[in-house]
C-alpha positions as CSV (number, residue, x, y, z in Angstrom):
1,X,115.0,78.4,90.5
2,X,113.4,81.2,88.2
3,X,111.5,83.7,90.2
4,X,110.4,86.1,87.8
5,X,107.1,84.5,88.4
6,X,106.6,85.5,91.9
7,X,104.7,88.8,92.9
8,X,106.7,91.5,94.6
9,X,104.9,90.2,97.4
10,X,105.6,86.8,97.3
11,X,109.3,87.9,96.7
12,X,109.4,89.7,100.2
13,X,107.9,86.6,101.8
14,X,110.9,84.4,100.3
15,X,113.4,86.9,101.3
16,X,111.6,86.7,105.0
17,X,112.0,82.7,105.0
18,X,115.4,82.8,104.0
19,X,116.3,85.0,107.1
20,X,114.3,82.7,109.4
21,X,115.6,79.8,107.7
22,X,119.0,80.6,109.2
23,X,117.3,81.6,112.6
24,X,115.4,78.6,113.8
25,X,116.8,75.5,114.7
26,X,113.4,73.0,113.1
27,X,111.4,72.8,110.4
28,X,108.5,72.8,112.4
29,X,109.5,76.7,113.6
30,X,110.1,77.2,109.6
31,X,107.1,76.1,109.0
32,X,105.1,78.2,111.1
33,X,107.1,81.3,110.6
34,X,105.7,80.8,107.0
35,X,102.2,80.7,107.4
36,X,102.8,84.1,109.7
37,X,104.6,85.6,106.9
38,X,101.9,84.1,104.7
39,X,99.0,85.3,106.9
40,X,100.4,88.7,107.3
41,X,101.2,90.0,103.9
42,X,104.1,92.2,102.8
43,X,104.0,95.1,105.5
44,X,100.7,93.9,106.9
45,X,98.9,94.5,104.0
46,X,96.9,91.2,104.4
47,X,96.8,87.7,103.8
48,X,99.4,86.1,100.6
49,X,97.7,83.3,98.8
50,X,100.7,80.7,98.2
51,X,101.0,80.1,94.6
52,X,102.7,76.9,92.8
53,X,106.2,79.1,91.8
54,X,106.0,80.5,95.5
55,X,105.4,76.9,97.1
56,X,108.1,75.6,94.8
57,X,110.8,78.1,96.3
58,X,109.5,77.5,100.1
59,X,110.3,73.6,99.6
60,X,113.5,74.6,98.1
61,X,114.6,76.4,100.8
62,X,113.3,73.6,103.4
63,X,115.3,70.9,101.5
64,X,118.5,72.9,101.6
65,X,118.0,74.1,105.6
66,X,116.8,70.6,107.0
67,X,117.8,68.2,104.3
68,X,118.1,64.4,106.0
């Protein structure tokens, strides 16, 4: 997946997931650990609107973590 797209912002939220990815044990937990990450900005700095390349990456990483 290209993510030259992505904001610096939106890069340190995907490098966030990937941690928690490998940390919790649902995708529910994922999930929620992403709209925190979302909500919170990179270092606090405020709310990270979720963009189409950014969204794209997220459900990458879902299908590879929880994949059925």
């Amino acid at each position: 997946m290209d993510t030259d797209t992505l904001s610096p912002e939106e890069r340190h939220i995907i490098q966030k997931l990937m941690a928690w990815a490998s940390l919790v044990d649902s995708q529910a937990k994922f999930r929620a650990k992403k709209d925190e990450a979302l909500q919170a900005g990179w270092n606090h700095s405020g709310p990270v609107r979720e963009s189409r390349a950014l969204s794209l990456v997220i459900r990458s990483l879902e299908k590879s973590s929880w994949s059925d």
